[in-house]
N, C-alpha and C positions, 0 to 999 in steps of 0.2 A: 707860192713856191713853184707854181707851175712854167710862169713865165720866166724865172729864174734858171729852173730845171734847162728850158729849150734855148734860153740866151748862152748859156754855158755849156752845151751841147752843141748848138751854130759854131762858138768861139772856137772850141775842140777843134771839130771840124774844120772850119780853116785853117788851124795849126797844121794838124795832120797831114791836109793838101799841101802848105807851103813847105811844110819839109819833106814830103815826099817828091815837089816839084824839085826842091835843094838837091836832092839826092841822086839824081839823074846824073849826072858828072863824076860821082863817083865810081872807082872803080868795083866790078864786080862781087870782089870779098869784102872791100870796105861799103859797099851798101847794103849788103846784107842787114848786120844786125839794126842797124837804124829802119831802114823801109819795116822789116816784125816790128819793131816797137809803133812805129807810126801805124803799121796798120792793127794793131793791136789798140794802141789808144782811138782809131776811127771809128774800128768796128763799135767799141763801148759808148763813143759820144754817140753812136749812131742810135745803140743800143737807148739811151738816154733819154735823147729827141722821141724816138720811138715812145717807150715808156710813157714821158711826162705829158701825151695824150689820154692815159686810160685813168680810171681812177681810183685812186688809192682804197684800200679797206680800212677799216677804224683801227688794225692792229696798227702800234707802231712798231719799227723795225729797229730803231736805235728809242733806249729808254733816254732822257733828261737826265743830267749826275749834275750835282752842284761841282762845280767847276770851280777846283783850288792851282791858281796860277803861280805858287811859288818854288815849286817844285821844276814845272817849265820854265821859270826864270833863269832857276838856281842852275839847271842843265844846260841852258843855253848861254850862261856865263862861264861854265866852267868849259865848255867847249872850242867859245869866242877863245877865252885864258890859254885852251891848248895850241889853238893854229899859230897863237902870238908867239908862244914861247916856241914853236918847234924847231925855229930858224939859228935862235940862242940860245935853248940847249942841246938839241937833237930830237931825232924822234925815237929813238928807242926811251930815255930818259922821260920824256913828257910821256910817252904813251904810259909806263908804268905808272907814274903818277897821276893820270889822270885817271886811266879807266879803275883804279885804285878807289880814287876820292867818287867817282860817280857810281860801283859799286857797294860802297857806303852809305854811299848819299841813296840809293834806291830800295836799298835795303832799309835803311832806315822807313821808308817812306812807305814801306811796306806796313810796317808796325800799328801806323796811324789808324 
């Protein structure tokens, strides 16, 4: 996981740089919020690379859950279903409908 950690940490990081070089052409207020983002995501991969030199403790920090993928299907379908429909019936119409069915649908999934 370690070489993981710093492959994905390098990657960041030249994200970061390429779109902080992108940004230089921009004007003034429009580089604002993009440059905090990037330097906000640099500082963390930096953070990262950093880190995945030391070594971990025996706690883990995220426990293992059995992982039920139907719920994530179920949502990402009904979602796909909104963008389709928003063009052919509106979006006031679908939103109701939808965040409707997926407040349902979570609620329900609560129960489990």
């Amino acid at each position: 996981m370690k070489t993981a950690d710093r492959v994905s940490a390098l990657i960041l990081l030249g994200i970061s740089a390429y779109f902080l070089y992108e940004s230089k052409d921009f004007s003034p207020f429009g580089a604002l919020f993009p440059r905090v983002i990037v330097y906000i995501l640099g500082i963390l991969a930096l953070a990262l690379f950093i880190l995945s030199f030391f070594k971990k403790s025996g706690s883990k920090l995220f426990e293992e859950t059995k992982s039920v993928y139907l719920p994530v299907v179920t949502a990402f379908s009904l979602v796909i279903g909104w963008v389709a429909l928003l063009q052919y019936i509106g979006f006031f119409v679908t939103s109701i409908v939808f965040f409707s069915l997926i407040t349902i649908f979570l609620d329900r999934s609560e129960e489990r």
